[in-house]
PyMOL commands that place a pseudoatom at each C-alpha (Angstrom):
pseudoatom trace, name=CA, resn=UNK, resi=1, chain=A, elem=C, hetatm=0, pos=[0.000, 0.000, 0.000]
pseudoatom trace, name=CA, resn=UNK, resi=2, chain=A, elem=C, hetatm=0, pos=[1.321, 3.489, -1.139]
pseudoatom trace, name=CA, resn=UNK, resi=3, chain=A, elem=C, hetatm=0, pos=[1.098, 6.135, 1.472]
pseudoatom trace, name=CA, resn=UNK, resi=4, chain=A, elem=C, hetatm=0, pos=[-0.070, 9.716, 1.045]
pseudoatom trace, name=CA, resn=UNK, resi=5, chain=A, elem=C, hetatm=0, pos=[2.214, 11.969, -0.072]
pseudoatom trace, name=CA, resn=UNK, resi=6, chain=A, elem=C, hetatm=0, pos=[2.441, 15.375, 1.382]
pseudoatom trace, name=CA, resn=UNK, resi=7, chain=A, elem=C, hetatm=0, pos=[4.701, 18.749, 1.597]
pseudoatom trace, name=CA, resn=UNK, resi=8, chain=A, elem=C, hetatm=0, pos=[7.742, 17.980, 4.056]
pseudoatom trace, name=CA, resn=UNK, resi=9, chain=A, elem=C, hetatm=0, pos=[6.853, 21.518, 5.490]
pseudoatom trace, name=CA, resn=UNK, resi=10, chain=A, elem=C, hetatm=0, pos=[3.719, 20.087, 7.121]
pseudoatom trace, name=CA, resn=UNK, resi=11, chain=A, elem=C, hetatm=0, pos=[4.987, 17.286, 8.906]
pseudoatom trace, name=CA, resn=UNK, resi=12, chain=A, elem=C, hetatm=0, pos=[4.283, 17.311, 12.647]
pseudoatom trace, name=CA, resn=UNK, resi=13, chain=A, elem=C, hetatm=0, pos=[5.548, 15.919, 15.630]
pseudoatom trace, name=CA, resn=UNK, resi=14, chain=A, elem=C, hetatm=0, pos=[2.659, 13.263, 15.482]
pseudoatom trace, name=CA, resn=UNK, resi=15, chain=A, elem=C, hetatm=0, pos=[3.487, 12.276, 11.880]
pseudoatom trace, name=CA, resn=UNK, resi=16, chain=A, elem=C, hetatm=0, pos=[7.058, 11.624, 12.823]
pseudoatom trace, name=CA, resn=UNK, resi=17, chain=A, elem=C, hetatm=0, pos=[6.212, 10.075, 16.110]
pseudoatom trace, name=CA, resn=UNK, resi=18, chain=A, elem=C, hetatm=0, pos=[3.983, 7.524, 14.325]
pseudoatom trace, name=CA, resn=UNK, resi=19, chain=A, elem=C, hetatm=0, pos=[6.556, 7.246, 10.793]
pseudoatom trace, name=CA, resn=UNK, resi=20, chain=A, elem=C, hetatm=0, pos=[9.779, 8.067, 11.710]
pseudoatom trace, name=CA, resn=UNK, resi=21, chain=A, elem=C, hetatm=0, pos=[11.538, 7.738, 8.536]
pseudoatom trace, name=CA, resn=UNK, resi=22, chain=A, elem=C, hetatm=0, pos=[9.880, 9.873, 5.333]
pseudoatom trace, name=CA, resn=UNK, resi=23, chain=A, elem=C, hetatm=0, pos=[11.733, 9.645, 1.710]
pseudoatom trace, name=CA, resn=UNK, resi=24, chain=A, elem=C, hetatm=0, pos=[11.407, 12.943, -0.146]
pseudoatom trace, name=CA, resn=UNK, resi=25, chain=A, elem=C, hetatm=0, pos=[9.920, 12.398, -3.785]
pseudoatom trace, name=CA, resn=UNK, resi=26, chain=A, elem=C, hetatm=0, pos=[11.593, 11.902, -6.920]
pseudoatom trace, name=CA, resn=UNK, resi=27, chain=A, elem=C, hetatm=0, pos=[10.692, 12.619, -10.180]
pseudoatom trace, name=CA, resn=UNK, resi=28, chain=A, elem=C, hetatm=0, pos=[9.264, 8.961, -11.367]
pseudoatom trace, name=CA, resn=UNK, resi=29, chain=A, elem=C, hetatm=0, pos=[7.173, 8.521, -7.926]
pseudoatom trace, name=CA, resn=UNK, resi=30, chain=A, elem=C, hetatm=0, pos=[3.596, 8.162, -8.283]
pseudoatom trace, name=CA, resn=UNK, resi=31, chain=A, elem=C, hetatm=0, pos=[2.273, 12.136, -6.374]
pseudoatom trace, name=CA, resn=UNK, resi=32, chain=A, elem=C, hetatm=0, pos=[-0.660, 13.459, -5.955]
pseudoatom trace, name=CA, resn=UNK, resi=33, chain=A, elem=C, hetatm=0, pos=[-0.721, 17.093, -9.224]
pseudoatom trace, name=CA, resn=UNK, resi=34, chain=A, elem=C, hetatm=0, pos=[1.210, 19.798, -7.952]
pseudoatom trace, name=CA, resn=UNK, resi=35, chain=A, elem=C, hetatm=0, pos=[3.286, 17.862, -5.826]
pseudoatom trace, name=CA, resn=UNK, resi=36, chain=A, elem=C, hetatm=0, pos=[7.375, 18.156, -6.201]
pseudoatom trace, name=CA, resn=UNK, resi=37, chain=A, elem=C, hetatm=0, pos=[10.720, 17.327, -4.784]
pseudoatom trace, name=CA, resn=UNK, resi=38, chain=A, elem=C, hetatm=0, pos=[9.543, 18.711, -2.279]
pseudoatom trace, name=CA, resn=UNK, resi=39, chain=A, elem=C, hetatm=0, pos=[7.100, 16.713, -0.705]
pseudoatom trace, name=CA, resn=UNK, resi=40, chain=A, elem=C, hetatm=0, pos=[7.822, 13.441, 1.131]
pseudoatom trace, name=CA, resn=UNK, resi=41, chain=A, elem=C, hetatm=0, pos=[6.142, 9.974, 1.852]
pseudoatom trace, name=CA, resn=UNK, resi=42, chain=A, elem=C, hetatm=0, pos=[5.917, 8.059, 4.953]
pseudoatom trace, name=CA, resn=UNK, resi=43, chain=A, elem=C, hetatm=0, pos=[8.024, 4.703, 4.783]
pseudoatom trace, name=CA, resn=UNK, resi=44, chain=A, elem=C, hetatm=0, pos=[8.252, 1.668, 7.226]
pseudoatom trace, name=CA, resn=UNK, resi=45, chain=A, elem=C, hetatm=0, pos=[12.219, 0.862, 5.906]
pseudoatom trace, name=CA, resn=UNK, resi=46, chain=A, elem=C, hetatm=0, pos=[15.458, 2.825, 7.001]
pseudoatom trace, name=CA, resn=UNK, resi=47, chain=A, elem=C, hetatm=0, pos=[17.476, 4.948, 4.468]
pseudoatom trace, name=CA, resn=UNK, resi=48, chain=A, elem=C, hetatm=0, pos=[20.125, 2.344, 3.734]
pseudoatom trace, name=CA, resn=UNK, resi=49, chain=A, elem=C, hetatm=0, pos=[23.667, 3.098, 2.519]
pseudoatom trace, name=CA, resn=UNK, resi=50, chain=A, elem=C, hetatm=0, pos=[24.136, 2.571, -1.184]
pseudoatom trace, name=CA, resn=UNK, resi=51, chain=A, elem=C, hetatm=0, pos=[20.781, 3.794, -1.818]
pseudoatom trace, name=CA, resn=UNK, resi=52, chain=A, elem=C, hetatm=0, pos=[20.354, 7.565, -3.677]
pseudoatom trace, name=CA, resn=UNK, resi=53, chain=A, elem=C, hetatm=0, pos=[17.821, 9.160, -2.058]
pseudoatom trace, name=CA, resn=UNK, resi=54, chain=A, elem=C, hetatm=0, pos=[16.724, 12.176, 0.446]
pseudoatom trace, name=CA, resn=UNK, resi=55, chain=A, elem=C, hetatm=0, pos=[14.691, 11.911, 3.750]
pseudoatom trace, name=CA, resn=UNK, resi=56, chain=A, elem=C, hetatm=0, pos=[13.633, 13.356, 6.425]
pseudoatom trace, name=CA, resn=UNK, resi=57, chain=A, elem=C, hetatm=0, pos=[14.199, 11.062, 9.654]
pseudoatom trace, name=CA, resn=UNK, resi=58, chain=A, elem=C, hetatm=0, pos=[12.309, 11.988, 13.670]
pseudoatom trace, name=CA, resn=UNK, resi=59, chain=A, elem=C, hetatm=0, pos=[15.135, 13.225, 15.914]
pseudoatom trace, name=CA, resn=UNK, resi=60, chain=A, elem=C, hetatm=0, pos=[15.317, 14.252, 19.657]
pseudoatom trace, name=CA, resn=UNK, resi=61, chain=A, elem=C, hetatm=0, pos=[17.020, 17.474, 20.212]
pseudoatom trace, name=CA, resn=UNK, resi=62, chain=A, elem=C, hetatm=0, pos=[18.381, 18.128, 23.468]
pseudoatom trace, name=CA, resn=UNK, resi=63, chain=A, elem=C, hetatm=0, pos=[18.756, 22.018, 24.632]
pseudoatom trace, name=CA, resn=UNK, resi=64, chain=A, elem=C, hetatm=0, pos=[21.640, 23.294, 27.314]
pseudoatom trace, name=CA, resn=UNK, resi=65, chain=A, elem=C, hetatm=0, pos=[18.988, 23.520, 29.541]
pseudoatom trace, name=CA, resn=UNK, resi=66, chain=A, elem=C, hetatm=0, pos=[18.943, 19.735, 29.291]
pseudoatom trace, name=CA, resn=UNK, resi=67, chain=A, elem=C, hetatm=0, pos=[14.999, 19.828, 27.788]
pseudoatom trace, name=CA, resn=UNK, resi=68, chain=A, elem=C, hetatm=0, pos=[14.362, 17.417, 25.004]
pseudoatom trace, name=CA, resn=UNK, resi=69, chain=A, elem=C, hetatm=0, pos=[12.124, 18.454, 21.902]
pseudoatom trace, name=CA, resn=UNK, resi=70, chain=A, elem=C, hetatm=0, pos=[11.234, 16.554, 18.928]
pseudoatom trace, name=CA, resn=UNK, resi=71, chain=A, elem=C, hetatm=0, pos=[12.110, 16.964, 15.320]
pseudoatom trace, name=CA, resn=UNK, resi=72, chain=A, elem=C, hetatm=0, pos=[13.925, 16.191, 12.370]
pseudoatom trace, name=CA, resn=UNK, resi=73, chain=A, elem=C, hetatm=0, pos=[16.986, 15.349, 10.953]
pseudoatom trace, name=CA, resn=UNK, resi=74, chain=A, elem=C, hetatm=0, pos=[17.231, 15.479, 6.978]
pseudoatom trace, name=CA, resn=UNK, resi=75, chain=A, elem=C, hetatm=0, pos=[19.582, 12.160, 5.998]
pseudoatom trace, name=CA, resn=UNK, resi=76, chain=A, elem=C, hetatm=0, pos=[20.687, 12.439, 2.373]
pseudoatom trace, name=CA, resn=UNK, resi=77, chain=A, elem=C, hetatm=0, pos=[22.146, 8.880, 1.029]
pseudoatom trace, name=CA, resn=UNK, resi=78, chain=A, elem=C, hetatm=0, pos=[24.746, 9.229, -1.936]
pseudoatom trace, name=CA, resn=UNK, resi=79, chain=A, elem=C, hetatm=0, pos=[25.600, 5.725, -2.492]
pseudoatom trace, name=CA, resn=UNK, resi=80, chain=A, elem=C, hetatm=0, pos=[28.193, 5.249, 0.494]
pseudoatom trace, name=CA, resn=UNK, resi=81, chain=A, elem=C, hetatm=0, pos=[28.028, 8.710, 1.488]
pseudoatom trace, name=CA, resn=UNK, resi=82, chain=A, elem=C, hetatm=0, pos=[25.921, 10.104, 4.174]
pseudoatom trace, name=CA, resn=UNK, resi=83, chain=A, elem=C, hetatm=0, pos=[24.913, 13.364, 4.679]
pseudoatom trace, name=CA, resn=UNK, resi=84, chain=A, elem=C, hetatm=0, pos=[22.840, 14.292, 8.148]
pseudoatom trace, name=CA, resn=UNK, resi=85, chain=A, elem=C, hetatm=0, pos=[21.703, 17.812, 8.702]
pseudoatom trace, name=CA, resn=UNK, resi=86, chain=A, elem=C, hetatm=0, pos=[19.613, 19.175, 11.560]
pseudoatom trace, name=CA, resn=UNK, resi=87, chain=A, elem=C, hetatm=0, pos=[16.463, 20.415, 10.223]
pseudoatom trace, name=CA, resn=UNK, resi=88, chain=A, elem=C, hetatm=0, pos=[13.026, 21.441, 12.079]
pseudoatom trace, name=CA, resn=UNK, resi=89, chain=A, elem=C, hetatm=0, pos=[12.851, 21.121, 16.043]
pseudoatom trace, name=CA, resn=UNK, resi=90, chain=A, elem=C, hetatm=0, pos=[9.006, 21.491, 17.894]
pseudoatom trace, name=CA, resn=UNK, resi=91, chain=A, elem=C, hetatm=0, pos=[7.889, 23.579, 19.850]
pseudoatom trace, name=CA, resn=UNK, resi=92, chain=A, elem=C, hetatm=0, pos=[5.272, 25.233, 21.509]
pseudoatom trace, name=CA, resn=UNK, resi=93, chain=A, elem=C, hetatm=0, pos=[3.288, 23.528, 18.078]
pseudoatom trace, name=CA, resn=UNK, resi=94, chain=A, elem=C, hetatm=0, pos=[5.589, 25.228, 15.901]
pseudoatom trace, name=CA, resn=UNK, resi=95, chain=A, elem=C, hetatm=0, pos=[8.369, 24.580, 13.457]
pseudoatom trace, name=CA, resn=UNK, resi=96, chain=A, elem=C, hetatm=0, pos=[11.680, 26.302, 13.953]
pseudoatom trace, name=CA, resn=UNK, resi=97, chain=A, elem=C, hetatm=0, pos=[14.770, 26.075, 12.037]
pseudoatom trace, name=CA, resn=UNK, resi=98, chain=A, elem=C, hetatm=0, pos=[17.540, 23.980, 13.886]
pseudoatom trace, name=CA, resn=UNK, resi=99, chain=A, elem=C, hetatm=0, pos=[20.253, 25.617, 12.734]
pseudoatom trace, name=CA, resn=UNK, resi=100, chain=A, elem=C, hetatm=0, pos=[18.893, 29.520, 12.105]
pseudoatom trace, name=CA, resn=UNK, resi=101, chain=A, elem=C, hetatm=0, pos=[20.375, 32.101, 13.537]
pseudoatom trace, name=CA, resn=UNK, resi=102, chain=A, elem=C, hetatm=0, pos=[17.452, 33.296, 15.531]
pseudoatom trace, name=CA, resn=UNK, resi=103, chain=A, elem=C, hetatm=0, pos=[17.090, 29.328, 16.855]
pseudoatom trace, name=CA, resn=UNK, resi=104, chain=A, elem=C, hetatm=0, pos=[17.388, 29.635, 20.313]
pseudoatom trace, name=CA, resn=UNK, resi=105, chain=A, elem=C, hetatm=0, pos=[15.507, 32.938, 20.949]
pseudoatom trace, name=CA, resn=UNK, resi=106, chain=A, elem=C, hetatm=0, pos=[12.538, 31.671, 19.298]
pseudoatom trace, name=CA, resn=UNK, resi=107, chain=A, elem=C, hetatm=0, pos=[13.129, 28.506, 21.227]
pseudoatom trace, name=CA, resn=UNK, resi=108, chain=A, elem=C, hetatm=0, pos=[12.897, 30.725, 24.343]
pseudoatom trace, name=CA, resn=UNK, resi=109, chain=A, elem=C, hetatm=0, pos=[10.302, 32.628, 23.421]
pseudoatom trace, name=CA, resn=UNK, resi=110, chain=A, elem=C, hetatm=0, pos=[7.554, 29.748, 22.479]
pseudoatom trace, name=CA, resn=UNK, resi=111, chain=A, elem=C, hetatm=0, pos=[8.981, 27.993, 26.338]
pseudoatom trace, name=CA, resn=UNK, resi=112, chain=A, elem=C, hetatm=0, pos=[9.080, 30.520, 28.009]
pseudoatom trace, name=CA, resn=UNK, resi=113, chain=A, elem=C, hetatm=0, pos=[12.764, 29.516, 29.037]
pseudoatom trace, name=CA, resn=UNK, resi=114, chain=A, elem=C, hetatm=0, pos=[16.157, 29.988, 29.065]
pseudoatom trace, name=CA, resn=UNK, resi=115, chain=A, elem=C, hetatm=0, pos=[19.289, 27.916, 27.954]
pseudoatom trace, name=CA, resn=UNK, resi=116, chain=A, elem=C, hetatm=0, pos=[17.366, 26.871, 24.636]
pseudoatom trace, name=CA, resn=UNK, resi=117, chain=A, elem=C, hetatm=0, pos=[20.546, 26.871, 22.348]
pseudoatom trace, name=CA, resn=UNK, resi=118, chain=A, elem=C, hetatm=0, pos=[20.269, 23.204, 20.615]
pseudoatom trace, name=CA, resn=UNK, resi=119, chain=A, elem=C, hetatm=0, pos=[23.305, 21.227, 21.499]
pseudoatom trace, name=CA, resn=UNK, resi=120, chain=A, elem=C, hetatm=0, pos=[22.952, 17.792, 20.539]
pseudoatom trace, name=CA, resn=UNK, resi=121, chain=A, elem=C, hetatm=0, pos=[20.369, 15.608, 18.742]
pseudoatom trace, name=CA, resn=UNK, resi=122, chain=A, elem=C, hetatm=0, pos=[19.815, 11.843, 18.226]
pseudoatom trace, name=CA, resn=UNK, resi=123, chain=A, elem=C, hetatm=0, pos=[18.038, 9.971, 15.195]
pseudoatom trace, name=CA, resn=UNK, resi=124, chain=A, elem=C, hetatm=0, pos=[14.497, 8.457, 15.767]
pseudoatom trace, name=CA, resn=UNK, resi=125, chain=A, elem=C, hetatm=0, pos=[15.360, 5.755, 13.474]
pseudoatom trace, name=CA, resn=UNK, resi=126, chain=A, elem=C, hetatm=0, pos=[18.322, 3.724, 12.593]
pseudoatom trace, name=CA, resn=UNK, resi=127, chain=A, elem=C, hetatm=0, pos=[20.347, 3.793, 9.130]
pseudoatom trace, name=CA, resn=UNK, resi=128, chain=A, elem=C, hetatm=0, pos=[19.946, 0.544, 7.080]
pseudoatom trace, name=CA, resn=UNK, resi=129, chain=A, elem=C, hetatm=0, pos=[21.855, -2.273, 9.054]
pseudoatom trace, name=CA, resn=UNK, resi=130, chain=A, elem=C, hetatm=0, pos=[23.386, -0.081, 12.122]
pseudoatom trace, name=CA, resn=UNK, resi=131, chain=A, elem=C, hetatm=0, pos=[23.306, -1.356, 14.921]
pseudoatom trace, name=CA, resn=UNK, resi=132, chain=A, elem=C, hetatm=0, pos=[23.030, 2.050, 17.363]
pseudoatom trace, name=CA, resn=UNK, resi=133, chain=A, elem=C, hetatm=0, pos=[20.482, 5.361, 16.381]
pseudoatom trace, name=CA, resn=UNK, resi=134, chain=A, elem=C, hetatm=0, pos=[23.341, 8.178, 15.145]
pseudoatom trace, name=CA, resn=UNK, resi=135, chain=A, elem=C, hetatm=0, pos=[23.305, 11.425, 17.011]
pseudoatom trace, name=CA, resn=UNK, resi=136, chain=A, elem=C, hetatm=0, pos=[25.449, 14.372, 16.786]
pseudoatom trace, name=CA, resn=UNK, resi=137, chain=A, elem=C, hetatm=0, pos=[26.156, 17.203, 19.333]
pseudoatom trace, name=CA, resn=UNK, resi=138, chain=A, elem=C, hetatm=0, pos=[25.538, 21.020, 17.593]
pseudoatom trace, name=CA, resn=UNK, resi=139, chain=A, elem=C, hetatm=0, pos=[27.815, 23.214, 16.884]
pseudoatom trace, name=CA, resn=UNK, resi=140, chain=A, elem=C, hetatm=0, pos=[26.400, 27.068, 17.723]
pseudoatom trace, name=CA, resn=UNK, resi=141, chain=A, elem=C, hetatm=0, pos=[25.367, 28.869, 14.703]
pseudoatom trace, name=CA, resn=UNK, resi=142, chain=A, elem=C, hetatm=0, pos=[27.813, 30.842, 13.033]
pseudoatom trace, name=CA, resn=UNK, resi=143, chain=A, elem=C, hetatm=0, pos=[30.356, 31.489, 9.769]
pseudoatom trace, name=CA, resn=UNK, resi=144, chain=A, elem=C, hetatm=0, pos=[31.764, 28.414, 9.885]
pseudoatom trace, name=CA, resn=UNK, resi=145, chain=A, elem=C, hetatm=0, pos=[28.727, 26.771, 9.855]
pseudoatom trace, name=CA, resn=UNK, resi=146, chain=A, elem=C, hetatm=0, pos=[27.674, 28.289, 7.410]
pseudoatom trace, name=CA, resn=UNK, resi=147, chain=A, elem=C, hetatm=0, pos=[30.341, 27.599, 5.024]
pseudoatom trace, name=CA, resn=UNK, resi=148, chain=A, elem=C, hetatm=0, pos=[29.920, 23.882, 6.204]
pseudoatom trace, name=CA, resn=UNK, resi=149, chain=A, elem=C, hetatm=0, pos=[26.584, 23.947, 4.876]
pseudoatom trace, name=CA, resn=UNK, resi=150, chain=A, elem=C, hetatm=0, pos=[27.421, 25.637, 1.896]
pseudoatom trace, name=CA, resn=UNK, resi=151, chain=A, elem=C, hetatm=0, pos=[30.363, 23.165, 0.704]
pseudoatom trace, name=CA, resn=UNK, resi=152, chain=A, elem=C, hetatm=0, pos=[27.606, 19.961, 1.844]
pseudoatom trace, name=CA, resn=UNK, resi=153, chain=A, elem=C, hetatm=0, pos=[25.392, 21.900, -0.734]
pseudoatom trace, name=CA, resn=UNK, resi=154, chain=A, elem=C, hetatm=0, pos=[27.666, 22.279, -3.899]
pseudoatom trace, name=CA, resn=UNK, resi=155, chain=A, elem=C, hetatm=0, pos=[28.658, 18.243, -2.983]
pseudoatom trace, name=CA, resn=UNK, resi=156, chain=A, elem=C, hetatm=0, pos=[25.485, 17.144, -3.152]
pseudoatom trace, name=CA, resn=UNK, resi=157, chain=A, elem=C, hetatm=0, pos=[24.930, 19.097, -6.356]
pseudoatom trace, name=CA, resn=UNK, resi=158, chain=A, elem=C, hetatm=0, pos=[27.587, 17.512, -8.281]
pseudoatom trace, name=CA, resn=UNK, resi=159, chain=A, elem=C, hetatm=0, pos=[26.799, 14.187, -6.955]
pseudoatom trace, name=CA, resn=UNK, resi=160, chain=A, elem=C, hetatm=0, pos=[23.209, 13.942, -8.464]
for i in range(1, 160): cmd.bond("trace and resi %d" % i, "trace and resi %d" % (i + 1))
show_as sticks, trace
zoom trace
């Protein structure tokens, strides 16, 4: 049975809570009109090394303040290569950018807390055959991150 599609920018904590892994779209899948690269489709296997494909994969993201929030993690799969970029964290029902610039204010402001800077977050789902979940501490915004971004951008450009 083929899932619903739907635009990645919708996806809620519930969706990822009850299908943690979603694989973006590709040209060839069958979508409802108007739907693009864009959207993505729940899916009951991991991403798997060797495949070529994009998802977006339910994450835990742990604050300074120690607080856990849900979210997402966008895994891109390049044959052996594996990209994993933070992507959307929860809160206060809604989205915010994990690695903007403006994260952790707007992470204070919707709790109503302090320490809210994202330092570390941990997949909902495993890769392929790992054994363990991968997670990642989180590097504070700035230039170099930025430029880190940037270079994982123009690599996965010439790889597709």
């Amino acid at each position: 049975m083929t899932r619903p599609a739907k635009p990645a920018s919708s996806l809620t904590p519930d969706d990822l809570a009850a299908h943690p892994v979603w694989r973006f779209l590709t040209p060839g899948d069958a979508a409802p009109d108007g739907a693009d690269e864009s959207w993505v489709r729940a899916q009951d296997a991991p991403p798997r090394v060797g495949e070529h494909a994009s998802y977006l994969v339910a994450a835990t993201y742990r604050l300074q303040s120690g607080a856990t929030l849900p979210g997402a993690v966008q895994v891109d799969v390049l044959g052996a290569q594996v990209e994993l970029d933070p992507c959307v964290i929860f809160a206060g029902g809604k989205s915010v950018d994990a690695l903007g610039h403006d994260t952790a204010p707007r992470l204070a402001r919707l709790l109503k807390a302090s320490d809210t800077q994202p330092v570390h977050w941990a997949l909902g789902a495993r890769l392929g055959d790992e054994t363990v979940m991968r997670e990642q501490a989180m590097a504070r915004p700035g230039a170099a991150q930025v430029l880190g971004l940037l270079f994982k951008l123009a690599r996965l450009k010439r790889s597709r």
